[in-house]
N, CA and C atoms as an extended XYZ file, in Angstrom:
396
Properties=species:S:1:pos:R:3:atomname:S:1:resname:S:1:resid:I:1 pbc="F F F"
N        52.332      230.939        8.052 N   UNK     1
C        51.514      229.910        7.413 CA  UNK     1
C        51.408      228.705        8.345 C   UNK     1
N        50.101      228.353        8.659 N   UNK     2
C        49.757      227.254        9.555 CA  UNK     2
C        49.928      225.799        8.661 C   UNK     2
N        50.029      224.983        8.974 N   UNK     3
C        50.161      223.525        7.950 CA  UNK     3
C        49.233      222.645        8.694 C   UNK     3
N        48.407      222.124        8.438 N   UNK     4
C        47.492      220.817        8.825 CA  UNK     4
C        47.749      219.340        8.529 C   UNK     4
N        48.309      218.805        9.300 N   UNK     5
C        48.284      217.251        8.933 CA  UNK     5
C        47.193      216.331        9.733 C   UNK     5
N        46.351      215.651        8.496 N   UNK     6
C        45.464      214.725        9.650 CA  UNK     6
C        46.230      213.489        9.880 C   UNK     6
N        45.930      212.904       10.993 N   UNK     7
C        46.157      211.386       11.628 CA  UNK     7
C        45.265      210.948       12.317 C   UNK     7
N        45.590      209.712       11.823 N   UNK     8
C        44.216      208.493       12.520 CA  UNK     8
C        44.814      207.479       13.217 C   UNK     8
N        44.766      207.303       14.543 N   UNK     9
C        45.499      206.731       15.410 CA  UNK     9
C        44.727      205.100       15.425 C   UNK     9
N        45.885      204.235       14.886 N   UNK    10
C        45.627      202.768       15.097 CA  UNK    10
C        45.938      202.171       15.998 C   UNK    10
N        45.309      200.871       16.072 N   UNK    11
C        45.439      199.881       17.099 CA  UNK    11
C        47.083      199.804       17.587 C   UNK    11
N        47.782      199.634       16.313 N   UNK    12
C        49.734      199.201       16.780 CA  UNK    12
C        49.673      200.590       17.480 C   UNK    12
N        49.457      201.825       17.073 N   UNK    13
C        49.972      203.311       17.756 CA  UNK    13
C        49.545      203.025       19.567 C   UNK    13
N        48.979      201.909       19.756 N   UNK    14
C        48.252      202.190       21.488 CA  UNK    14
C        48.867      201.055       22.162 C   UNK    14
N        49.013      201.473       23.798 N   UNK    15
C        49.876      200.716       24.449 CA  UNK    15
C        48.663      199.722       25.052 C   UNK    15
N        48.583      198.911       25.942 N   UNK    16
C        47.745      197.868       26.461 CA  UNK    16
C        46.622      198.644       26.813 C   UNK    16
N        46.640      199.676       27.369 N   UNK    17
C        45.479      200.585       27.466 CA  UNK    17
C        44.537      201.258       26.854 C   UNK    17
N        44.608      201.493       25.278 N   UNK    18
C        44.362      201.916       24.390 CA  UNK    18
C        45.098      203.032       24.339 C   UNK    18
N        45.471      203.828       24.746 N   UNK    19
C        45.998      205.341       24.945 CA  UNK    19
C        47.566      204.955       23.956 C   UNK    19
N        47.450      206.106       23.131 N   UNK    20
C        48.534      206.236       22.169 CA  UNK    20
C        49.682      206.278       22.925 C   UNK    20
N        50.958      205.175       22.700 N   UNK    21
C        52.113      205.471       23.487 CA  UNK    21
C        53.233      206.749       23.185 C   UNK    21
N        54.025      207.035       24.435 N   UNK    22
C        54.306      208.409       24.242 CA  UNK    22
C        55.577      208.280       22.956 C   UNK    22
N        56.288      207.680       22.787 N   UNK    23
C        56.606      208.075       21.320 CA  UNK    23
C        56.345      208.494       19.657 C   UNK    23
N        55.172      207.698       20.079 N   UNK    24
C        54.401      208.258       18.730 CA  UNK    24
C        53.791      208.917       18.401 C   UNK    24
N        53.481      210.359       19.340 N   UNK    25
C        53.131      211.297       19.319 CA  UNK    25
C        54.224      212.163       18.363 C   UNK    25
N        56.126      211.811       18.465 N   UNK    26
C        56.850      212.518       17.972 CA  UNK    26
C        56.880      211.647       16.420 C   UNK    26
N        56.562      210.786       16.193 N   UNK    27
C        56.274      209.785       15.132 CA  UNK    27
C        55.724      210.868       14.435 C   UNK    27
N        54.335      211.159       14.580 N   UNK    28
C        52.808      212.264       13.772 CA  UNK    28
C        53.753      213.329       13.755 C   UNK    28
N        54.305      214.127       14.260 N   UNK    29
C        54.882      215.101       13.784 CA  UNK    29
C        55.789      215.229       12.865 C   UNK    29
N        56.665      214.491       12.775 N   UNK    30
C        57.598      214.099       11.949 CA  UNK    30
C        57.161      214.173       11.007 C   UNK    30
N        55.838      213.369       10.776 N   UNK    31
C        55.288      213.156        9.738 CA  UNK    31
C        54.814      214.612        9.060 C   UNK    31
N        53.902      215.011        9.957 N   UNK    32
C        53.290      216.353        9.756 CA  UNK    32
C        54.588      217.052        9.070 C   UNK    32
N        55.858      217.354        9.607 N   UNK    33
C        56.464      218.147        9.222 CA  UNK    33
C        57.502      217.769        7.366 C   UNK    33
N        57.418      216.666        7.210 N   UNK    34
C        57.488      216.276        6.294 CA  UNK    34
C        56.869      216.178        5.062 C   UNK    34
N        55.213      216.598        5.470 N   UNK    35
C        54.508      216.690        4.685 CA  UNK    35
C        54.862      218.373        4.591 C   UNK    35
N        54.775      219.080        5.589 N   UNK    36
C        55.102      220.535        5.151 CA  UNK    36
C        56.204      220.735        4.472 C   UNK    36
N        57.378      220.421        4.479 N   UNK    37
C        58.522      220.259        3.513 CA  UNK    37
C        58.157      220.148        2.093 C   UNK    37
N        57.454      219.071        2.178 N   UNK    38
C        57.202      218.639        0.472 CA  UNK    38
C        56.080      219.906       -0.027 C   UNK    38
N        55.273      220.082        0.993 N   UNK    39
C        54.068      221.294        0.223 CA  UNK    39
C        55.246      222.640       -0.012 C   UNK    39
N        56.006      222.950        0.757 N   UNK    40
C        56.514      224.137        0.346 CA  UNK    40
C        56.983      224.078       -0.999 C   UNK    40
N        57.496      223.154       -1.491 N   UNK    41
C        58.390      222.745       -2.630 CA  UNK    41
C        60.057      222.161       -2.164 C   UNK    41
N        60.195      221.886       -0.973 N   UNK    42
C        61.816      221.083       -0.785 CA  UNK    42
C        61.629      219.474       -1.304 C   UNK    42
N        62.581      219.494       -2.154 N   UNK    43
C        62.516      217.896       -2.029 CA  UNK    43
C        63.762      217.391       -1.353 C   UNK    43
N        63.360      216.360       -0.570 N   UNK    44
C        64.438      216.111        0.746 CA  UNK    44
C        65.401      214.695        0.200 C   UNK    44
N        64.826      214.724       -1.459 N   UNK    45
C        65.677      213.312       -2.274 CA  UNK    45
C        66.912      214.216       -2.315 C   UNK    45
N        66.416      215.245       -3.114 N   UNK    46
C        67.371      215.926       -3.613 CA  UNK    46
C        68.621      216.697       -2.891 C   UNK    46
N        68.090      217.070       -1.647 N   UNK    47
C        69.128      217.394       -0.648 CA  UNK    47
C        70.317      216.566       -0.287 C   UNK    47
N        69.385      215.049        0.034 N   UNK    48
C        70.382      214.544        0.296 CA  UNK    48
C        71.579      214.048       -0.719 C   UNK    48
N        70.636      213.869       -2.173 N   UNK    49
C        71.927      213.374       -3.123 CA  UNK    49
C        73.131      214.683       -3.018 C   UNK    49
N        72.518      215.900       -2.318 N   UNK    50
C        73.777      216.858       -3.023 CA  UNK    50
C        74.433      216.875       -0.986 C   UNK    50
N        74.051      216.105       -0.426 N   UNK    51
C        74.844      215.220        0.534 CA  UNK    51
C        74.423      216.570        1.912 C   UNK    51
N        72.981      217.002        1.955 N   UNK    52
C        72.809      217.679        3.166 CA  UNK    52
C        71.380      217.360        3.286 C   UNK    52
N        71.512      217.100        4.979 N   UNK    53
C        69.953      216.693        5.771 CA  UNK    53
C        69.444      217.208        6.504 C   UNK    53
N        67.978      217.577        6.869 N   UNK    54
C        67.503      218.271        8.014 CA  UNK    54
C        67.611      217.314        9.400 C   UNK    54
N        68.159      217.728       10.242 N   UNK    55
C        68.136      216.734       12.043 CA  UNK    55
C        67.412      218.308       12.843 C   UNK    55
N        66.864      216.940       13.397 N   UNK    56
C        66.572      217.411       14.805 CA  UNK    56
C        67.513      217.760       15.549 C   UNK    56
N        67.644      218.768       16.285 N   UNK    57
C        68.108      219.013       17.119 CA  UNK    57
C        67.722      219.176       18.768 C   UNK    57
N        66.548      219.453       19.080 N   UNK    58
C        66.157      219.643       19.877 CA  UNK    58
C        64.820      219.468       19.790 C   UNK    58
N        63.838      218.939       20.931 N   UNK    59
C        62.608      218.771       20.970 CA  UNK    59
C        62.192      218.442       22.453 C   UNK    59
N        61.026      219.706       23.014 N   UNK    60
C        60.410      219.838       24.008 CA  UNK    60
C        59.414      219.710       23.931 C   UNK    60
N        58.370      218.922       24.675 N   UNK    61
C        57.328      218.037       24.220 CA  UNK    61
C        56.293      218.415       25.627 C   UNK    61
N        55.415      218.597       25.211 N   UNK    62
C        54.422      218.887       26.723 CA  UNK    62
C        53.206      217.725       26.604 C   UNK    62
N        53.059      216.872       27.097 N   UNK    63
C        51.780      215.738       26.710 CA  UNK    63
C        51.131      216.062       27.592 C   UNK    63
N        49.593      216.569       26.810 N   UNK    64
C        48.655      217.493       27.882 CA  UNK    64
C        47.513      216.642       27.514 C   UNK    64
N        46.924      215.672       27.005 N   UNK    65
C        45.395      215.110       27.442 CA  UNK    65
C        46.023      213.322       26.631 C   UNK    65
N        45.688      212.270       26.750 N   UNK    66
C        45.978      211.230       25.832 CA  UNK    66
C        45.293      211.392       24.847 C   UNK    66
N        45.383      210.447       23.610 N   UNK    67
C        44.680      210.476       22.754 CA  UNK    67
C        44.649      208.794       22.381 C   UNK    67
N        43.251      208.280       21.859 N   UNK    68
C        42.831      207.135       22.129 CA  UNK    68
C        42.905      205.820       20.449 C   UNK    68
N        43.290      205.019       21.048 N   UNK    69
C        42.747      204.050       19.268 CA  UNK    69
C        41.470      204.873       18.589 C   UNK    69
N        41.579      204.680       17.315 N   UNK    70
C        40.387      205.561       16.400 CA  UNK    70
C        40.489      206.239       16.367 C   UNK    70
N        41.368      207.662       17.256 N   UNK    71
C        40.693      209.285       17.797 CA  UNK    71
C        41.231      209.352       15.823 C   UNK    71
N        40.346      210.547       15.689 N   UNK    72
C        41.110      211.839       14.381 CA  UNK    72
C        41.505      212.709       14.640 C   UNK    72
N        42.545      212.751       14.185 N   UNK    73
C        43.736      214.112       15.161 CA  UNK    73
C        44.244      214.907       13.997 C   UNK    73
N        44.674      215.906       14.217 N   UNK    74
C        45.546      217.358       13.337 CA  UNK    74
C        46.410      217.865       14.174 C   UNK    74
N        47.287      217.764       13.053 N   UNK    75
C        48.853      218.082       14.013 CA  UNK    75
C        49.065      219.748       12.976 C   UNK    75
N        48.695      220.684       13.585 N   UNK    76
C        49.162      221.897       12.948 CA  UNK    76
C        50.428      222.276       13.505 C   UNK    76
N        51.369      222.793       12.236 N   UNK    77
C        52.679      223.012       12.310 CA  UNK    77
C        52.967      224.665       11.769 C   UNK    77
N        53.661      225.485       13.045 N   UNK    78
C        54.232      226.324       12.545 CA  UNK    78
C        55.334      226.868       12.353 C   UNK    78
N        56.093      227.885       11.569 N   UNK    79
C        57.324      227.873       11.572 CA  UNK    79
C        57.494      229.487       12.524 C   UNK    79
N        58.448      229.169       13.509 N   UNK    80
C        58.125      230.190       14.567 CA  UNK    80
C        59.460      231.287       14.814 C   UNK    80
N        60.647      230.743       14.491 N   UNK    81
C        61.720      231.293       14.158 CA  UNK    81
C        62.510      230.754       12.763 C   UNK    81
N        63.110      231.604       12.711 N   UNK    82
C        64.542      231.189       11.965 CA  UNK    82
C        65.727      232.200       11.641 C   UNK    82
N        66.387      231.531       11.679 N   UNK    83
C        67.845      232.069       11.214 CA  UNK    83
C        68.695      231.183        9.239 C   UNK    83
N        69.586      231.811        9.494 N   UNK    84
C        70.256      230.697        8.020 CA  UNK    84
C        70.919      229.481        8.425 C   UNK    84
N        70.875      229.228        9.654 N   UNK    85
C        71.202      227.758        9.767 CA  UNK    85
C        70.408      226.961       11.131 C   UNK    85
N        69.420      227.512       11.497 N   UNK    86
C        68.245      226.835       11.921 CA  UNK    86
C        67.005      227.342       11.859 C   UNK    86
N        65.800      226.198       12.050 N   UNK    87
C        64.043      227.165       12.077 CA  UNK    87
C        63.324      226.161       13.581 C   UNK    87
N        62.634      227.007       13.862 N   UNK    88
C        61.743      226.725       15.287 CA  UNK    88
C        60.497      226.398       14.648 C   UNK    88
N        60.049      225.245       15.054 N   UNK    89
C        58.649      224.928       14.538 CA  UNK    89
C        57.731      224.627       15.732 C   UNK    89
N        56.367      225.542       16.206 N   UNK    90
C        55.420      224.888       17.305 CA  UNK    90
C        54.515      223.575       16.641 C   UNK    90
N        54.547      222.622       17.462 N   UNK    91
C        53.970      221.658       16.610 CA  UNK    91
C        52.566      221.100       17.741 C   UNK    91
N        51.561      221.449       17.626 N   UNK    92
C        50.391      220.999       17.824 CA  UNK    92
C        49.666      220.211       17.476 C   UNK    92
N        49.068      219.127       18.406 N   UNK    93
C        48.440      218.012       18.058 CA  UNK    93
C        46.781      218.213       18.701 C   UNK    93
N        45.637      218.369       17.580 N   UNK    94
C        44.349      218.225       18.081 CA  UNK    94
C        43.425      217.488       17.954 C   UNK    94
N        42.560      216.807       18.855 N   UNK    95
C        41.594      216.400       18.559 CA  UNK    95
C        40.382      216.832       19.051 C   UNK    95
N        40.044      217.048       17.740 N   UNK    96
C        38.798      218.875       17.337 CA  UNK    96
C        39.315      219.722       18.074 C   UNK    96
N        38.354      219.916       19.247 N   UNK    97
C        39.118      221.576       19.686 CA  UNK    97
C        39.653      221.484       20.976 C   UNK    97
N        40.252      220.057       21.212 N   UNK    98
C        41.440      219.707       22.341 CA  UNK    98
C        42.545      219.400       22.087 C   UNK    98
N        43.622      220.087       22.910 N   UNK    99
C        44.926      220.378       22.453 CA  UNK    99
C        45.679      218.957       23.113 C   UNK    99
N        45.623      217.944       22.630 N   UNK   100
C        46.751      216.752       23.011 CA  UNK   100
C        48.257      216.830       23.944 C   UNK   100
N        48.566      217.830       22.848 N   UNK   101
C        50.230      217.738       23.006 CA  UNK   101
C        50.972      218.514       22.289 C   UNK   101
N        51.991      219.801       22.617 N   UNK   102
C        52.249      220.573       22.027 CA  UNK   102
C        54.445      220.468       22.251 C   UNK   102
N        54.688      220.655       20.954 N   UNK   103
C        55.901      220.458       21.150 CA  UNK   103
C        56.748      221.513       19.909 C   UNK   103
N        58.139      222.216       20.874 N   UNK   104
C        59.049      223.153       19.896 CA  UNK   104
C        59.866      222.040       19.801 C   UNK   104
N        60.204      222.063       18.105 N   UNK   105
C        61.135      221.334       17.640 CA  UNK   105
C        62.247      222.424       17.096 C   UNK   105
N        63.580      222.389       17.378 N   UNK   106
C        64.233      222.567       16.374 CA  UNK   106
C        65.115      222.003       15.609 C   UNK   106
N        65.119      222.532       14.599 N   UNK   107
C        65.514      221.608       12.898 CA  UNK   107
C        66.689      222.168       12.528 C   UNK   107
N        68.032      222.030       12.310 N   UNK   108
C        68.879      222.593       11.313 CA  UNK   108
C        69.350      221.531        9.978 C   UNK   108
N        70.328      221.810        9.366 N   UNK   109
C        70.755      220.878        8.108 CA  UNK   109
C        71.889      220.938        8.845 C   UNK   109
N        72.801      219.501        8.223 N   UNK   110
C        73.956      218.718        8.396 CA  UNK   110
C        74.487      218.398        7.276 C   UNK   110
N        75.612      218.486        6.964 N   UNK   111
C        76.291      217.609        5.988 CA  UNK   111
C        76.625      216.883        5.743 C   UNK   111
N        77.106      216.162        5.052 N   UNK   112
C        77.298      214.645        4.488 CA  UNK   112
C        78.299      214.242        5.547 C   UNK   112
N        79.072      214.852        6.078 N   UNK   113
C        80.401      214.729        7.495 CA  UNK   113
C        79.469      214.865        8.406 C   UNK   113
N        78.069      215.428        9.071 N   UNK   114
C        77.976      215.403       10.080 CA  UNK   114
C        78.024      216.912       10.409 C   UNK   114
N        77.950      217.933       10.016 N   UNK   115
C        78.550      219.457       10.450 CA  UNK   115
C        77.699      220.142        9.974 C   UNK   115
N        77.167      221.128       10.582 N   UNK   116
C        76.270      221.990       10.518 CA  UNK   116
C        76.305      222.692        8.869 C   UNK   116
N        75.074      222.835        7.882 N   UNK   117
C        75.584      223.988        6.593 CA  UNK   117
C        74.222      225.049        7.020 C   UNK   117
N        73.872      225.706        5.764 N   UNK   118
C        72.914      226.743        5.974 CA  UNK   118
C        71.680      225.773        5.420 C   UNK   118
N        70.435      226.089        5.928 N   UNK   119
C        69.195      225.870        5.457 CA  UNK   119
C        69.271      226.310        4.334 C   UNK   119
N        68.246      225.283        2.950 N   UNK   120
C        68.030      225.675        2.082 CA  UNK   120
C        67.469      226.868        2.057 C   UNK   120
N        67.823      228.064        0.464 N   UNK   121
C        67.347      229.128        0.512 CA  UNK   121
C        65.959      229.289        0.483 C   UNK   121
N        64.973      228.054       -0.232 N   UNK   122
C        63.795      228.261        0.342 CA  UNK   122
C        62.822      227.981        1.543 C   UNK   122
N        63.829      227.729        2.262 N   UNK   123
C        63.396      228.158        3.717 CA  UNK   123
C        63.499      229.299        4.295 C   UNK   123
N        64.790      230.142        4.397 N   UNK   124
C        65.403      231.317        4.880 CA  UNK   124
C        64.372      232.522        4.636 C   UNK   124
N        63.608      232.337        3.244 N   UNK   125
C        62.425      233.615        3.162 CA  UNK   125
C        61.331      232.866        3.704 C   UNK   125
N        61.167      232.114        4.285 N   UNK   126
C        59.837      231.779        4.768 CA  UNK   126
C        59.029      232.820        5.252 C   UNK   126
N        57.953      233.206        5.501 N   UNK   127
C        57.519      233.824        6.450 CA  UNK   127
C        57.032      233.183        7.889 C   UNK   127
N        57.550      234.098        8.927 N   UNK   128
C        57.234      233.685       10.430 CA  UNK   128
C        55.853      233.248       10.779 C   UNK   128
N        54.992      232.497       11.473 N   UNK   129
C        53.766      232.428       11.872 CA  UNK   129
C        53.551      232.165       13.378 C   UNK   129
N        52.561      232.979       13.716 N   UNK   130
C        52.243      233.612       15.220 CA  UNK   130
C        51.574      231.484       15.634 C   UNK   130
N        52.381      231.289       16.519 N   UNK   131
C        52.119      229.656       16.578 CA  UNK   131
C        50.733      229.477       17.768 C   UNK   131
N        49.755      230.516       17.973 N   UNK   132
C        49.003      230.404       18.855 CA  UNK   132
C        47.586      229.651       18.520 C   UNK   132
């Protein structure tokens, strides 16, 4: 399952140049992927009251064209691996049919100490999606 998030890149998102600065490219995803969380049905209140969080763990980031004040962008998110205590997500950023910036994130849960637990069970049946 592919996930679509739109974004509309503002004036604060751009450095003196207009060109979106490079952190906030991982900003939109975040986002994007947060919004996919909530569409699946996780609620991430509820995780944490029962004292477990999704972290990042890792994130490889390729910034392949800028993207400008105003542009309209879609950050499609897929889920590309997983196991029961992490998932691989390709995370793509477009504007229309140019590819921005493409980045593997991976995600596991932590516990209230800090220590690795298992992904919620409705993640674990996810189904895989071909991230091309």
């Amino acid at each position: 399952m592919m996930h679509r998030f739109p974004i509309r890149v503002y004036y604060e998102d751009t450095d003196m140049a207009g060109i979106v600065y490079y952190a906030n490219y991982l900003r939109y995803i975040e986002r994007a992927r947060s919004d996919w969380v909530r569409e699946i049905g996780i609620d991430q209140r509820a995780m944490k009251a029962q004292g477990t969080v999704f972290a990042v763990r890792r994130v490889e980031a390729d910034y392949i064209q800028p993207a400008h004040f105003d542009d309209v962008l879609s950050v499609a998110t897929s889920l590309c691996k997983l196991t029961s205590a992490r998932m691989v997500m390709v995370q793509k950023l477009w504007r229309d049919d140019t590819l921005l910036f493409a980045a593997e994130v991976v995600i596991v849960c932590i516990g209230a100490d800090g220590k690795p637990v298992r992904l919620p069970a409705e993640l674990r049946s996810m189904p895989i999606s071909d991230p091309s």
